[in-house]
DRENKOLZA-372817 format. One record per residue (C-alpha): residue number from 1; residue in three letters; x, y, z; chain. Coordinates in nm, 4 decimals. Layout:
{NUM "ALA" {X Y Z} "A"} ...
END
This chain:
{1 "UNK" {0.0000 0.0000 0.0000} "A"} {2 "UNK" {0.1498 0.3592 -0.0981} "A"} {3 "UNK" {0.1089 0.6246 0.2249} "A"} {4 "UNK" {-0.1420 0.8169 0.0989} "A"} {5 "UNK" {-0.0525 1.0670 0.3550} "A"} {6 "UNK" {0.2661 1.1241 0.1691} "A"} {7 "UNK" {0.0835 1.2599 -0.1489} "A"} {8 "UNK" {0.0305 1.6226 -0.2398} "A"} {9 "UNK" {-0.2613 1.8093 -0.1107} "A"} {10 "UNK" {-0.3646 1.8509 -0.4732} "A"} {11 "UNK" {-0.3404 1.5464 -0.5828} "A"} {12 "UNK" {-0.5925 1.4481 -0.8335} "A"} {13 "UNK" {-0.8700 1.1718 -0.7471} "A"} {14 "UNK" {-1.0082 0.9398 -0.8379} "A"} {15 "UNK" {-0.6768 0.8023 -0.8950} "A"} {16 "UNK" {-0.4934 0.4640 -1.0065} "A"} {17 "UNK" {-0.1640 0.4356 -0.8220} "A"} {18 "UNK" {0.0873 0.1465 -0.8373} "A"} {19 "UNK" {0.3236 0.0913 -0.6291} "A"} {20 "UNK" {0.6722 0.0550 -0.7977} "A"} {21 "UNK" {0.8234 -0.1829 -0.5202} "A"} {22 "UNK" {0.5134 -0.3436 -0.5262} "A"} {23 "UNK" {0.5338 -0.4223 -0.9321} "A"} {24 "UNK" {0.9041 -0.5403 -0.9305} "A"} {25 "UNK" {0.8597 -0.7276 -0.6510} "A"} {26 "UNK" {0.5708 -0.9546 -0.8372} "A"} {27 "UNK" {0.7326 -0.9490 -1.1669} "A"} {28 "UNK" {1.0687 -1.0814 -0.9421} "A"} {29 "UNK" {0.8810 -1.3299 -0.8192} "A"} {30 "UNK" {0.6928 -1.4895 -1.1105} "A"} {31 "UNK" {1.0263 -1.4298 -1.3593} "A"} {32 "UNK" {1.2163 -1.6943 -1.0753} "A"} {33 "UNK" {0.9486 -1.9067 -1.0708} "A"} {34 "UNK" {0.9340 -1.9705 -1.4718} "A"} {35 "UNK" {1.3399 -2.0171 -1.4182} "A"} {36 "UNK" {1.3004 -2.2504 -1.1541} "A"} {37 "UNK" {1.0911 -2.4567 -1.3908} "A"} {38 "UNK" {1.2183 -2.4090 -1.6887} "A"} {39 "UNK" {0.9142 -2.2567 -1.8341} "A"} {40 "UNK" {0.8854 -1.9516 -2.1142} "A"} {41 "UNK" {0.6780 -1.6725 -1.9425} "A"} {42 "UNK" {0.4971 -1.4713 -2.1818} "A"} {43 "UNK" {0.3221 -1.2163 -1.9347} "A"} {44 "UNK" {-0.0464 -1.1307 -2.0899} "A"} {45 "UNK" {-0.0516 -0.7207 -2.0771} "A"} {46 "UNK" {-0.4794 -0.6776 -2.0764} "A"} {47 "UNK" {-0.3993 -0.6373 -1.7158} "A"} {48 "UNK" {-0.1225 -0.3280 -1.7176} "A"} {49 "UNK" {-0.1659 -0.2432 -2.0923} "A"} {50 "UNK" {0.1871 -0.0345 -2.0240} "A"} {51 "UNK" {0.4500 -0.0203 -2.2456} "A"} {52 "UNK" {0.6618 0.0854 -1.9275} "A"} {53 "UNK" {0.5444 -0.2476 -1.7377} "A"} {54 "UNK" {0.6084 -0.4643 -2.0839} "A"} {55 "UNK" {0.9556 -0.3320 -2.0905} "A"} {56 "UNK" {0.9621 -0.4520 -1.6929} "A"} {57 "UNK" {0.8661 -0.7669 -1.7423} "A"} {58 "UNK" {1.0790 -0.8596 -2.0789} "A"} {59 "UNK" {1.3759 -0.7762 -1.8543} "A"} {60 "UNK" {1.3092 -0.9987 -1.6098} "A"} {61 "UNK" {1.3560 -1.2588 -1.8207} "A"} {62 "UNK" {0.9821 -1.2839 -2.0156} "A"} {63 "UNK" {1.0318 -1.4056 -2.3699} "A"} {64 "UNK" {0.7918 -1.1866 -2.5499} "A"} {65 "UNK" {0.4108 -1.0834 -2.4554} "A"} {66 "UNK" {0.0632 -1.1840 -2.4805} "A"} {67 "UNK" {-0.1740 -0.9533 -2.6052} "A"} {68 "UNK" {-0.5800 -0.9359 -2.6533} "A"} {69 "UNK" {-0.6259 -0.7339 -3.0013} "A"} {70 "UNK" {-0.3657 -0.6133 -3.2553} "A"} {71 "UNK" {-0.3951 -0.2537 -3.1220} "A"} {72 "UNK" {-0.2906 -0.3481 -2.8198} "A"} {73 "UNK" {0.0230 -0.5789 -3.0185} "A"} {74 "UNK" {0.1085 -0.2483 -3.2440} "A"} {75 "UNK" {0.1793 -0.0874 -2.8579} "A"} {76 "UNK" {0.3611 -0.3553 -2.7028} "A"} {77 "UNK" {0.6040 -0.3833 -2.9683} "A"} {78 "UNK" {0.7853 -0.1015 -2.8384} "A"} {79 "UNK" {0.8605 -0.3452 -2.5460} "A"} {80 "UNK" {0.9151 -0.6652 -2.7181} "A"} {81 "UNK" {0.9272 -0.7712 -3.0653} "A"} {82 "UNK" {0.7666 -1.1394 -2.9849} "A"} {83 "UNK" {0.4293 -1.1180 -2.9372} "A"} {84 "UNK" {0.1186 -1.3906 -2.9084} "A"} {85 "UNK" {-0.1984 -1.2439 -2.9611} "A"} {86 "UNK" {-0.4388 -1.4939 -2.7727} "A"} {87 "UNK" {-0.7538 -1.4280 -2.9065} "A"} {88 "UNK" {-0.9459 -1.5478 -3.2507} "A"} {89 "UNK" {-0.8193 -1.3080 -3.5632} "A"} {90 "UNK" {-1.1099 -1.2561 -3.7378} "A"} {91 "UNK" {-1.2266 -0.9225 -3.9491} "A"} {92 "UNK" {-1.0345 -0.7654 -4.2022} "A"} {93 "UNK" {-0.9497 -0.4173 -4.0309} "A"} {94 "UNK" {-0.7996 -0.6723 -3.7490} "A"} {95 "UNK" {-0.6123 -0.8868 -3.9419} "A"} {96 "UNK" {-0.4549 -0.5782 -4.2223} "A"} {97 "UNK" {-0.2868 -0.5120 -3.8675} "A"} {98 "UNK" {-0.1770 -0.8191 -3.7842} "A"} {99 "UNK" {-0.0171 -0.9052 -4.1193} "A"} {100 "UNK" {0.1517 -0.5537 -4.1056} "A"} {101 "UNK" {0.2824 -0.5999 -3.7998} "A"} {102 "UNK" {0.4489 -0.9612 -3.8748} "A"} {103 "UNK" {0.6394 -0.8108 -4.1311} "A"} {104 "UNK" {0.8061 -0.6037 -3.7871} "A"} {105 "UNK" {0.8311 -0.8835 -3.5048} "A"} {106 "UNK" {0.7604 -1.2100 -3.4390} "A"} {107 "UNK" {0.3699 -1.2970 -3.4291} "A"} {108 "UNK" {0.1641 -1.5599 -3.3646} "A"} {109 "UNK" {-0.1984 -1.5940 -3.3300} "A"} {110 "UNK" {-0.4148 -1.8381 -3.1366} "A"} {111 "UNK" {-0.6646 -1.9807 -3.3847} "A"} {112 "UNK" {-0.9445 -2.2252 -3.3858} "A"} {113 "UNK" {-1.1194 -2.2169 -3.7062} "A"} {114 "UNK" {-1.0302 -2.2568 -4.0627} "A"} {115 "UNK" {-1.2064 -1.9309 -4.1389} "A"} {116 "UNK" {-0.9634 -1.7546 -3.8850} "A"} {117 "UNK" {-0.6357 -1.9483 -4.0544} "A"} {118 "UNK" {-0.7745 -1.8568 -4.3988} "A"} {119 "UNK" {-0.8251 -1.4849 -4.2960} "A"} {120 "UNK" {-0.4516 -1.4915 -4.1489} "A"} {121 "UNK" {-0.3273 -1.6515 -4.4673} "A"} {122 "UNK" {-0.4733 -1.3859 -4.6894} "A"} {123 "UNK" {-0.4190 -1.1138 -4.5080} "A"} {124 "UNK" {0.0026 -1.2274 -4.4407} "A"} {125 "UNK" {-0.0121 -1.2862 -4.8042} "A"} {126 "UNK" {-0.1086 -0.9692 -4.8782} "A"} {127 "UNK" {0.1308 -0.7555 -4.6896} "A"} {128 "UNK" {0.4110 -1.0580 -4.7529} "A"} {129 "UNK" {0.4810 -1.1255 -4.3635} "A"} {130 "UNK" {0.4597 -1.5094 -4.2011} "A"} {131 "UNK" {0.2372 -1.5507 -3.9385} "A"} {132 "UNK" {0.3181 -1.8134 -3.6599} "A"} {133 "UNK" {-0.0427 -1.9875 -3.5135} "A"} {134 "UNK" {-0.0798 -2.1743 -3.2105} "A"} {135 "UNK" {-0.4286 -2.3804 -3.2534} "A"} {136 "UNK" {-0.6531 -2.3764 -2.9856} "A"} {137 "UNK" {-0.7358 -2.6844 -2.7878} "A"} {138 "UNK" {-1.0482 -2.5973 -2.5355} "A"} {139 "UNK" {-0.9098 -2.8122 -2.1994} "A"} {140 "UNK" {-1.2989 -2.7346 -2.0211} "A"} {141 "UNK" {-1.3202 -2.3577 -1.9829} "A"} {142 "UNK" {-1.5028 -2.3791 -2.2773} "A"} {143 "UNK" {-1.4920 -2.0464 -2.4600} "A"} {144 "UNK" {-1.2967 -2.0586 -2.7629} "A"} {145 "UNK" {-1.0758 -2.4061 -2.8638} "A"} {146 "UNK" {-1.1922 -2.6868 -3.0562} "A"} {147 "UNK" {-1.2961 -2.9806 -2.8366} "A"} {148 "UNK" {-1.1316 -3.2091 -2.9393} "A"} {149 "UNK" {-0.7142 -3.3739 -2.9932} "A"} {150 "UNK" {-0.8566 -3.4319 -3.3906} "A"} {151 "UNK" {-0.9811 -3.0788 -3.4489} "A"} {152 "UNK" {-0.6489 -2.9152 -3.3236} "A"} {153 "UNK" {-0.4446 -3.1660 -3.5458} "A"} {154 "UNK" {-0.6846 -3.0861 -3.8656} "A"} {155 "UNK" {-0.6216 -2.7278 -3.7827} "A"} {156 "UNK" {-0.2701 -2.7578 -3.7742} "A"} {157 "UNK" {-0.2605 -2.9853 -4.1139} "A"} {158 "UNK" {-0.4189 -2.7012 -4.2652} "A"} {159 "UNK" {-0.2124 -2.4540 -4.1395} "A"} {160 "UNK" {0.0477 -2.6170 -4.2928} "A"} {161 "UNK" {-0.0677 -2.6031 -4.5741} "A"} {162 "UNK" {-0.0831 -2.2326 -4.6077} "A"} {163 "UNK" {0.2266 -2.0869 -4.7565} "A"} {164 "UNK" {0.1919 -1.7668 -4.5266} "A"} {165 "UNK" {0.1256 -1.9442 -4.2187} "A"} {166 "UNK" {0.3736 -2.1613 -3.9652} "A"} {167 "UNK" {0.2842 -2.3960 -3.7132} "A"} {168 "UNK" {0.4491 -2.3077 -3.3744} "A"} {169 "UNK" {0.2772 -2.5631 -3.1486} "A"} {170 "UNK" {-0.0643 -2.5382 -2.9306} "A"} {171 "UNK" {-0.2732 -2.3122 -2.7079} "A"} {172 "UNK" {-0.4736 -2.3603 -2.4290} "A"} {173 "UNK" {-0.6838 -2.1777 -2.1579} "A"} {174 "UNK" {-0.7594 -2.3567 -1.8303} "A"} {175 "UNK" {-0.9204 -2.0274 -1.6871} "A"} {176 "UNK" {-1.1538 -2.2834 -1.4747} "A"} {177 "UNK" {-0.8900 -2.4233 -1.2870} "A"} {178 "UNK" {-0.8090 -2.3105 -0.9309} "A"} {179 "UNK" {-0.5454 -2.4045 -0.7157} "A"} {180 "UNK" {-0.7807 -2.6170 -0.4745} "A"} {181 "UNK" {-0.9593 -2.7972 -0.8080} "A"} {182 "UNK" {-0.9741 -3.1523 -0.7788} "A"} {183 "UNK" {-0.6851 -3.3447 -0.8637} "A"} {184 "UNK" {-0.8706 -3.5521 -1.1224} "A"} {185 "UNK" {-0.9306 -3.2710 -1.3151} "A"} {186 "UNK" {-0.5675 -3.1065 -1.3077} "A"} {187 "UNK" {-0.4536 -3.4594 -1.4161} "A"} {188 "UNK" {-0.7278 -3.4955 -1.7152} "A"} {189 "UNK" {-0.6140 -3.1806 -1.8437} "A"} {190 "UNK" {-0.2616 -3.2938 -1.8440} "A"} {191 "UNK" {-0.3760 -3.5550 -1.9994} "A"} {192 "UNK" {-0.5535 -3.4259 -2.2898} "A"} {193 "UNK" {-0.2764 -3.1814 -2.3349} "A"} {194 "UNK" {-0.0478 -3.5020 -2.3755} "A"} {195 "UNK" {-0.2762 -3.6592 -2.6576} "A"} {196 "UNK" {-0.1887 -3.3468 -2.8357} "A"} {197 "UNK" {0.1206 -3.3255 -2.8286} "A"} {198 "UNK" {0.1673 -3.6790 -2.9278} "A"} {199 "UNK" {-0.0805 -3.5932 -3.2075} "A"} {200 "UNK" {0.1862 -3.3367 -3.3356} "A"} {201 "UNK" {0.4830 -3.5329 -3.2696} "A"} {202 "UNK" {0.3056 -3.8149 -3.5430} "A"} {203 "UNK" {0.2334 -3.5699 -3.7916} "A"} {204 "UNK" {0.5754 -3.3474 -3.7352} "A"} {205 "UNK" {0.4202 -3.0591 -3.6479} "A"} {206 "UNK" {0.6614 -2.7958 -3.4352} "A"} {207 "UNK" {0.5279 -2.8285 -3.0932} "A"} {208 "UNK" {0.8243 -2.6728 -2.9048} "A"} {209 "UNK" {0.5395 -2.4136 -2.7548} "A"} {210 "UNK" {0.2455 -2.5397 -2.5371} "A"} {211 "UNK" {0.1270 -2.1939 -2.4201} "A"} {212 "UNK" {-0.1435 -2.1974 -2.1220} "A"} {213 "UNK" {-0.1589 -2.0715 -1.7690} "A"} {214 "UNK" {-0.3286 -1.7727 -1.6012} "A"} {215 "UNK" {-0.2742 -1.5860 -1.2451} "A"} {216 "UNK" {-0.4707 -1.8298 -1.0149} "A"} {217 "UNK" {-0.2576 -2.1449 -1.1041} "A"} {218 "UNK" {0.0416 -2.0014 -1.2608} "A"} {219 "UNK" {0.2914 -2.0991 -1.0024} "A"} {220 "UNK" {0.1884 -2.4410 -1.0619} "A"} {221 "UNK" {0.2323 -2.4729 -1.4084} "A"} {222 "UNK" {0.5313 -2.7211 -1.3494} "A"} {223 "UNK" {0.1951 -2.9792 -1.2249} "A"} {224 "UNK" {0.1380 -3.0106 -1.6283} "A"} {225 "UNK" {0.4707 -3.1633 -1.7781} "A"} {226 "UNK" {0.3115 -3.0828 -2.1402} "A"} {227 "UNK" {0.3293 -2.7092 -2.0347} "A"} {228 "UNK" {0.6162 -2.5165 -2.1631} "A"} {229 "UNK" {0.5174 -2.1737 -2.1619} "A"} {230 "UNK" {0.2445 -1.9770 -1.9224} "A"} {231 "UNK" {0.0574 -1.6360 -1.9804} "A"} {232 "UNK" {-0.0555 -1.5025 -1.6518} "A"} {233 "UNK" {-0.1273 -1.1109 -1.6516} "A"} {234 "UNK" {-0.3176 -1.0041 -1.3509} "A"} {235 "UNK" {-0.0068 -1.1135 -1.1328} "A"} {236 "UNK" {0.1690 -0.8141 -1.1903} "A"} {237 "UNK" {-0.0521 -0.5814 -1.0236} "A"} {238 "UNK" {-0.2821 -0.8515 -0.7987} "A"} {239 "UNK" {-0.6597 -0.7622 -0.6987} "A"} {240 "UNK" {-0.9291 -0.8743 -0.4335} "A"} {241 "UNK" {-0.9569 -1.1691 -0.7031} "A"} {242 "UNK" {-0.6743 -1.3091 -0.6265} "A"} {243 "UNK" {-0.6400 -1.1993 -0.2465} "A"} {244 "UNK" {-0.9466 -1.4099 -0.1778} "A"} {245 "UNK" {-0.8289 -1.6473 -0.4137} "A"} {246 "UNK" {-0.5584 -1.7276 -0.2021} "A"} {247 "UNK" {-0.2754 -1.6585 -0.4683} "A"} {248 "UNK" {-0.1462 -1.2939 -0.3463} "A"} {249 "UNK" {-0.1386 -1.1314 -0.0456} "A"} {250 "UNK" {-0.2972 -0.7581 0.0374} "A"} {251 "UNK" {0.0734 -0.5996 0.0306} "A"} {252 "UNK" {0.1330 -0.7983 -0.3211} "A"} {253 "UNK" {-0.1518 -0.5601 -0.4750} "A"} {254 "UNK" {0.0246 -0.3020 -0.6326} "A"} {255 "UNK" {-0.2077 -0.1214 -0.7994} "A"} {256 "UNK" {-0.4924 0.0773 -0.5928} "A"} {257 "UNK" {-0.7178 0.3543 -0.6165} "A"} {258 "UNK" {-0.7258 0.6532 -0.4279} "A"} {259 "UNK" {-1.0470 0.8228 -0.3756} "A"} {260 "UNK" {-1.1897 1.1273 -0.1652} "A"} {261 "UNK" {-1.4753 1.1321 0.0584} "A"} {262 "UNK" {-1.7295 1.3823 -0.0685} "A"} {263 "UNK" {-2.0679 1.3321 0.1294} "A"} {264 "UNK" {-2.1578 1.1785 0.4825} "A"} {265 "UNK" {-2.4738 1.0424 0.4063} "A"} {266 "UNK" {-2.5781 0.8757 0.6976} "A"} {267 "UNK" {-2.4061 0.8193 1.0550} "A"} {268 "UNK" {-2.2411 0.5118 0.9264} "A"} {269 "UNK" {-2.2088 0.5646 0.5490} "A"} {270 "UNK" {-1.9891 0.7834 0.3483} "A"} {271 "UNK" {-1.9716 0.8620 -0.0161} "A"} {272 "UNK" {-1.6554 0.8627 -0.2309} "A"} {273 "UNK" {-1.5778 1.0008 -0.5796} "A"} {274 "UNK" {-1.4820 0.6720 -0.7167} "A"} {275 "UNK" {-1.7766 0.5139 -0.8665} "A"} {276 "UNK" {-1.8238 0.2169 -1.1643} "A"} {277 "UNK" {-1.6302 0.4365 -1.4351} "A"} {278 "UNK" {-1.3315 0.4124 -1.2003} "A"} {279 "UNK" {-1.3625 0.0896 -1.0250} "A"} {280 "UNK" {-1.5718 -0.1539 -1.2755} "A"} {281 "UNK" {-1.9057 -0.2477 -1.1506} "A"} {282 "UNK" {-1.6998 -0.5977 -1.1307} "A"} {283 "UNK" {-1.7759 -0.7999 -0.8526} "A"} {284 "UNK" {-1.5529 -1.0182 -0.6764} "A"} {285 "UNK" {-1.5846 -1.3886 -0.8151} "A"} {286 "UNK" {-1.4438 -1.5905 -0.4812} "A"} {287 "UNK" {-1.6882 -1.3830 -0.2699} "A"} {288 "UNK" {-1.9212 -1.2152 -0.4887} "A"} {289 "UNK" {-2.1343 -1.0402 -0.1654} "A"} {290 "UNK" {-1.8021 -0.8984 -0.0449} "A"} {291 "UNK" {-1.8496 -0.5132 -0.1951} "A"} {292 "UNK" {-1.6999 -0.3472 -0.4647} "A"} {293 "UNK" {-1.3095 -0.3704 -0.3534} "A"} {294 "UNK" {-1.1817 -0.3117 -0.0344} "A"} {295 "UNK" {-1.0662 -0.0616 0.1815} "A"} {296 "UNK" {-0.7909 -0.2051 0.3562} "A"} {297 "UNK" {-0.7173 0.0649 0.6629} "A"} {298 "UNK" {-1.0713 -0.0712 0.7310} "A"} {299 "UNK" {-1.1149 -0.3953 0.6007} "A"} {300 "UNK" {-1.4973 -0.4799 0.8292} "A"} {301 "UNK" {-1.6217 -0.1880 0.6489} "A"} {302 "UNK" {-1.8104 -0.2790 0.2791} "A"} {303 "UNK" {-1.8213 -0.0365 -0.0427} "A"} {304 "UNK" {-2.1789 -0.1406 -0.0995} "A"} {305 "UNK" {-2.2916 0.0140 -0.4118} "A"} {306 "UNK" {-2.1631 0.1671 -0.7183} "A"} {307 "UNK" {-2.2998 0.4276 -0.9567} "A"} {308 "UNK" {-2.1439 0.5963 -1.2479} "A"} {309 "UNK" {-1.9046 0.8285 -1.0198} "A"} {310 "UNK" {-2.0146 0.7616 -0.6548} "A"} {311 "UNK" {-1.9260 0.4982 -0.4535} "A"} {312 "UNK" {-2.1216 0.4486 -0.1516} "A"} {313 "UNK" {-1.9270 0.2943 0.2264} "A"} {314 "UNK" {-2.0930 0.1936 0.4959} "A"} {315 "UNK" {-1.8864 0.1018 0.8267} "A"} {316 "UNK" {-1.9644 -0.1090 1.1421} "A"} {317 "UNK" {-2.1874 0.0963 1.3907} "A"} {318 "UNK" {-1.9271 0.3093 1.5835} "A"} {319 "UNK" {-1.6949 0.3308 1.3666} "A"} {320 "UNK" {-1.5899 0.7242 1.3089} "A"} {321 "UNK" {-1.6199 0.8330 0.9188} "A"} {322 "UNK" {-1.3600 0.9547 0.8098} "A"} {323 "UNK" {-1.3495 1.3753 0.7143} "A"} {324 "UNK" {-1.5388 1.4682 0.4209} "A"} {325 "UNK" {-1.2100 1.5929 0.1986} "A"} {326 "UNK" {-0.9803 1.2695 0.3501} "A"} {327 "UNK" {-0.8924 1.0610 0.1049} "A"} {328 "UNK" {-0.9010 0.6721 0.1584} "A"} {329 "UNK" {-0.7116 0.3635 -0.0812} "A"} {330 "UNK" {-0.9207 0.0922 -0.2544} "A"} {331 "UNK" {-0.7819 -0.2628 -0.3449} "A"} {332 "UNK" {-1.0299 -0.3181 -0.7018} "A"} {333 "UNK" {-1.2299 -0.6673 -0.7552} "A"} {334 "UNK" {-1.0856 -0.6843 -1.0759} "A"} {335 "UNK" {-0.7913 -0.4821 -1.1853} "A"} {336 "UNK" {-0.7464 -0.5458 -1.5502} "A"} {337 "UNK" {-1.1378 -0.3614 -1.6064} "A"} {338 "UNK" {-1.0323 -0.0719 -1.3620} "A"} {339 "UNK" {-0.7331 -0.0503 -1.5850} "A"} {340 "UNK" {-0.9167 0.0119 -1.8744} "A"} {341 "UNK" {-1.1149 0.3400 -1.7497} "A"} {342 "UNK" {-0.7637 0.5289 -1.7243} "A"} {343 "UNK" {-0.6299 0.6963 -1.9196} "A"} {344 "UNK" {-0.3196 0.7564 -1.7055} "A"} {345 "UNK" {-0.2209 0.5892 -1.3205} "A"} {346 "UNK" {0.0120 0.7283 -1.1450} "A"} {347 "UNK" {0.3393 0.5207 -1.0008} "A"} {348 "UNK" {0.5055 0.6023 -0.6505} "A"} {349 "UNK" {0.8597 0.5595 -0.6713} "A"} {350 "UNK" {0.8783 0.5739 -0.2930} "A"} {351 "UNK" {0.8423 0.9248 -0.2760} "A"} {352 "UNK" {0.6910 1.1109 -0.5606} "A"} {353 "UNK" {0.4061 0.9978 -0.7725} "A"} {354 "UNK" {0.4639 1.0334 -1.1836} "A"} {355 "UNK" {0.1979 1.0621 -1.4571} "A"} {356 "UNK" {0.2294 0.7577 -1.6857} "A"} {357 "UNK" {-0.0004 0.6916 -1.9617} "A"} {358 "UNK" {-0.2462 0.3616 -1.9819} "A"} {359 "UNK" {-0.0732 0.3484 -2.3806} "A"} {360 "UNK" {-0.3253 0.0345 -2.4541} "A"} {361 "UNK" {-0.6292 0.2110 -2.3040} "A"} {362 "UNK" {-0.9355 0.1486 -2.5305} "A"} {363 "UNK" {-0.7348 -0.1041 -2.8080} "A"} {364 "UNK" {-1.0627 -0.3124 -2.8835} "A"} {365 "UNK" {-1.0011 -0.3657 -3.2611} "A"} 
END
């Protein structure tokens, strides 16, 4: 947690501020971890969207960057020039970007359609760039993937057989998993994972990267041998998410949001000026009746209810409010969304707090 007390009088709020200790410290952490193991880390940015915090991470020892869209790709390639875009490439605005920016760095593309391949291919052709693909194998959080070991290795045979294309091995999501899921399911996943990669090794297909991995499980990656590389993103920063998950603790959350009280409303329920269009209307998913982020100088008291810029705090019964004009910290449900409303945050270097710029703010194509 930054003092708060420590910032200027004038400070601006609503506010995002992240901690700088805070951010090394968890990129430290998780770069060790993918040594230890021998994994590739390829840290997704949707949660920072910072070329500043790219930059970070790719010299801690990440080999390249997961991205959403190809806006956000075209601004992390300032940081890196290897780049996975882990979502479906489809539309031609989208994939004119893509194709341009292949000809500049190394990218690959999660697919799981022959429509999407087909759309790559003519679009790489086009702008005479090669375009790696990882295809998409659906291991049960079923929301993009094909379902089956057969589908991924028919999407890779065609791959292969598109001149613009390469085959760079397979992609996965296991977004359902937690750390306390049952063991059976951990070990049918690894399972699965294995009939792939056997698949590829039968047909010769390039299976040196098995991407998959997010924040909840992604220091236990090493549990799934087929695993070689791991994409968490929200790790960097850390939310209420993953503090009731289990996975980070409250001085691991780097990024908070400071917030003035503006209106005593009642003798045990305050108003701030942080409302959904700074902190998401997101609740948390491990406790979903736990409030709207938390408050951690008083963790028993509950942001109840959002509105577009309010955000309403009640407190136990004699507790004192604080001062209409104080200013209080908020740990967000979900930090990636929260994010996303910025346009800048502001990062405390242990003493001053600098202006930086959200550079992937609003990349949606």
């Amino acid at each position: 947690m930054i003092p708060i007390e420590q910032l200027a009088p004038n400070f601006p709020t609503p506010a995002l501020v992240v901690d700088k200790e805070a951010v090394l410290g968890n990129i430290a952490r998780m770069a060790e971890y993918a040594a230890q193991h021998r994994l590739r880390l390829r840290p997704h940015t949707k949660t920072h969207k910072s070329r500043q915090m790219g930059q970070w991470q790719c010299q801690s020892g990440a080999v390249g960057l997961t991205v959403a869209k190809a806006g956000e790709a075209e601004v992390m390639r300032d940081a890196t020039d290897d780049l996975l875009v882990a979502y479906p490439a489809a539309g031609a605005a989208r994939l004119e970007k893509l194709a341009q920016l292949a000809g500049r760095a190394t990218l690959r593309v999660a697919a799981d359609s022959t429509p999407c391949l087909q759309g790559l291919q003519q679009a790489a052709a086009a702008a005479g760039s090669t375009i790696g693909v990882l295809l998409d194998l659906d291991v049960g959080f079923h929301r993009t993937g094909v379902e089956t070991v057969a589908e991924v290795v028919e999407l890779a045979r065609f791959a292969a057989k598109c001149p613009n294309l390469r085959v760079d091995g397979i992609f996965c999501y296991p977004g359902h998993l937690m750390p306390d899921s049952p063991e059976e399911e951990w070990e049918r996943i690894e399972r699965l994972v294995g009939e792939a990669v056997a698949a590829f090794d039968r047909d010769g297909f390039d299976r040196r990267i098995v991407s998959g991995g997010s924040t909840p499980t992604a220091m236990l990656t090493h549990r799934n041998r087929w695993i070689t590389e791991f994409r968490p993103g929200t790790y960097i920063y850390n939310d209420m998410n993953e503090v009731r998950l289990g996975v980070a603790t409250l001085p691991q959350c780097a990024a908070t949001v400071v917030a003035t009280v503006v209106s005593h409303s009642g003798r045990n329920h305050f108003v701030v000026d942080a409302g959904s269009k700074t902190l998401s209307s997101d609740r948390c998913g491990p406790a979903p009746d736990s409030g709207f982020g938390l408050w951690p100088d008083q963790p028993e008291a509950k942001i109840v209810r959002l509105t577009e810029e309010h955000g309403e705090v009640v407190v136990p019964e004699g507790t004192a409010l604080p001062t209409i004009g104080s200013r209080i910290q908020i740990i967000p449900n979900h930090i990636c969304v929260c994010v996303n409303l910025q346009d800048n945050f502001w990062l405390w270097d242990g003493s001053t707090a600098h202006s930086m710029p959200v550079d992937a703010r609003g990349k949606l194509l």
